[in-house]
C-alpha angles and dihedrals in degrees: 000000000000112000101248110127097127091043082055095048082057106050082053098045080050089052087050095234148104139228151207116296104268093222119130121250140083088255092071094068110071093213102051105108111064115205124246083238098062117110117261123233096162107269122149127186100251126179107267121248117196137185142168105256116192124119147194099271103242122202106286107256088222142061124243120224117189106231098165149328139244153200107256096304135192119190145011134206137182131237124216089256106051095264113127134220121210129186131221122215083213079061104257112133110200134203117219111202120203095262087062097248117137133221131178117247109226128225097041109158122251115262142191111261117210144086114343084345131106138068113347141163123026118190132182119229114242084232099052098121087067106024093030077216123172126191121204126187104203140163093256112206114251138185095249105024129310138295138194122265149195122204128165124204145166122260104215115197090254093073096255138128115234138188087006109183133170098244090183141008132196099219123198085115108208144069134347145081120234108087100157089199092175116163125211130156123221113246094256088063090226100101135028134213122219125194108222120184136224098251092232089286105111099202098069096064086081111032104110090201091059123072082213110115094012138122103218126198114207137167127258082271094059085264129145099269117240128261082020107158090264100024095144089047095083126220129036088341093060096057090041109109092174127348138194098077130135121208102342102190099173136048126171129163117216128216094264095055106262127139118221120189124182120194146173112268114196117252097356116329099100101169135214109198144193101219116217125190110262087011117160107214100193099238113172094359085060140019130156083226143053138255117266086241086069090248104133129235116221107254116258094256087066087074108039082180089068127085112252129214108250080213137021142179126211115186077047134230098209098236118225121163133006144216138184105210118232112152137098108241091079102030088171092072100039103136092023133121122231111193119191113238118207109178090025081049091215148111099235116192121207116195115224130218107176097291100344105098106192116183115245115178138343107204111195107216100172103246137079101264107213092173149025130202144179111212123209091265094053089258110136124227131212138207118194113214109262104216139131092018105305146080123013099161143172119215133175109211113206129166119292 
């Protein structure tokens, strides 16, 4: 641990916040307990164990075929059927067909536009083939900034959005990049979880009374989801499953139950994380890595009462989606986790035994990966980060 502590107490007066006491003790974070009503996925809390886990990049075991391109685009999802959704940060969101022709989908919502901020996250609902429902995560404009949202709508065969609501909204309406906005929807089908960033702002990551730095758990409604830590606490408190994080991107459950998050840490520190109900994961107390400014963060084992990454990556790879492989075109990653990698410009796979994460290979491939899918066949798509003018591609990995 490096002795840094002061240097830490001035990065966050310059920030103009505060944060939690810095006492130890499990009393000191407001979500450790979990209640005997919350639903169980399998999760134990188990002892952390962490680890640096960059590696040499080694040649990429698969070959790379160019199949579109896009407008700075976020996130893909598949249909039932093999068609993709893409999603634009502008705030176009796009069909692919499997002829590989594109439409616009009509009745998107409008977004903020700027910086980190636009149309994000598309997710299918598990019930599509009978709802045809659609879930987006967005910077809504606000009056007084933006803030992240979540709506649901219906995809008629037409190519239009219908019955679009805002089913949840931050709130902390104002400034700042970093949403997370990520979808994911428990394995029961019946809830979902949504990611939802800081904003740039520290102090809210652990504000239990702000949805910033969370990770929420709602019901298909937007609700607070039932059986959550505080349920019975009301408000933003009773939708929060963990809190004290800082931009999470990705979010996959795993066979067993367990819930893995990845997320972008500031200067180095990029976590993967095992995400326990009522889990405190340090955010701006800890970080395995350092502000931009230069001021450093006292590392996570100075605050045993905080969650720790089981890996991190300092420099850092700038995380953004995340996948868990199940297919059969690469059996030799089958149960392991590929995380896109936009500043490391590479796909990085991380091999999984219960809740003990190893990393396994980290493959470059040249280009600022924004998002990671498996298609119906096992292939796995690509989609290169849009930004500053260029890319903005679509690729279908296969075996070499």
């Amino acid at each position: 641990m490096r002795p840094r502590l002061f240097m830490f107490a001035l990065a966050l007066a310059g920030a103009a916040c505060s944060v939690a006491p810095q006492g130890n003790g499990a009393a000191s974070s407001p979500l450790r307990q979990l209640p005997r009503n919350a639903p169980d996925y399998g999760v134990a809390n188990v002892p952390a164990t962490t680890g640096r886990a960059n590696l040499p990049g080694t040649a990429p075991p698969f070959a790379m075929a160019r199949i579109g391109r896009f407008d700075q685009p976020f996130a893909m999802a598949f249909l039932p059927d093999g068609q993709l959704l893409v999603s634009e940060k502008p705030g176009h969101l796009k069909l692919r067909a499997s002829d590989g022709t594109v439409r616009d989908i009509a009745g998107v919502p409008a977004v903020a536009v700027g910086g980190q901020g636009g149309l994000l996250d598309v997710a299918v609902a598990p019930d599509f083939a009978t709802s045809r429902a659609l879930y987006l995560s967005y910077a809504e404009p606000r009056r007084d900034g933006s803030s992240l949202a979540l709506a649901r709508a219906t995809l008629d065969p037409a190519g239009r959005l219908d019955r679009l609501a805002v089913i949840w909204r931050a709130g902390s309406d104002g400034i700042g990049g970093q949403f997370g906005a990520n979808i994911l929807f428990a394995p029961d089908g019946k809830s979902l979880f949504l990611s939802s960033g800081e904003r740039q702002r520290f102090a809210p990551a652990h504000d239990p009374d702000q949805a910033l730095g969370k990770i929420l758990h709602l019901t298909l409604d937007g609700k607070p989801a039932p059986g959550n830590p505080m349920a019975a606490a009301g408000g933003v408190r009773a939708a929060t499953w963990s809190t004290g994080h800082r931009n999470p991107y990705g979010m996959v459950f795993t066979p067993d139950g367990r819930l893995w998050e990845e997320e972008m840490g500031p200067r180095g520190g990029d976590e993967l994380n095992l995400i326990l109900p009522g889990g405190n994961y340090g955010w701006p107390i800890v970080s395995n890595g350092d502000n931009y400014s230069g001021v450093p963060i006292p590392d996570h084992p100075s605050r045993l009462d905080l969650e720790a990454p089981k890996l991190w990556w300092n420099p850092s790879i700038s995380p953004g989606g995340m996948i868990l492989y199940s297919g059969a075109m690469f059996p030799a990653w089958h149960g392991s986790l590929l995380i896109a990698a936009l500043s490391g410009e590479a796909i990085v796979r991380v091999a999984l035994d219960g809740a003990t994460a190893t990393p396994a290979a980290q493959w470059p491939v040249g280009l600022r990966v924004r998002d990671l899918a498996q298609a119906p066949d096992g292939a796995v798509w690509l989609l290169e980060d849009g930004e500053d003018g260029g890319g903005g591609r679509l690729f279908r990995l296969t075996p070499k």
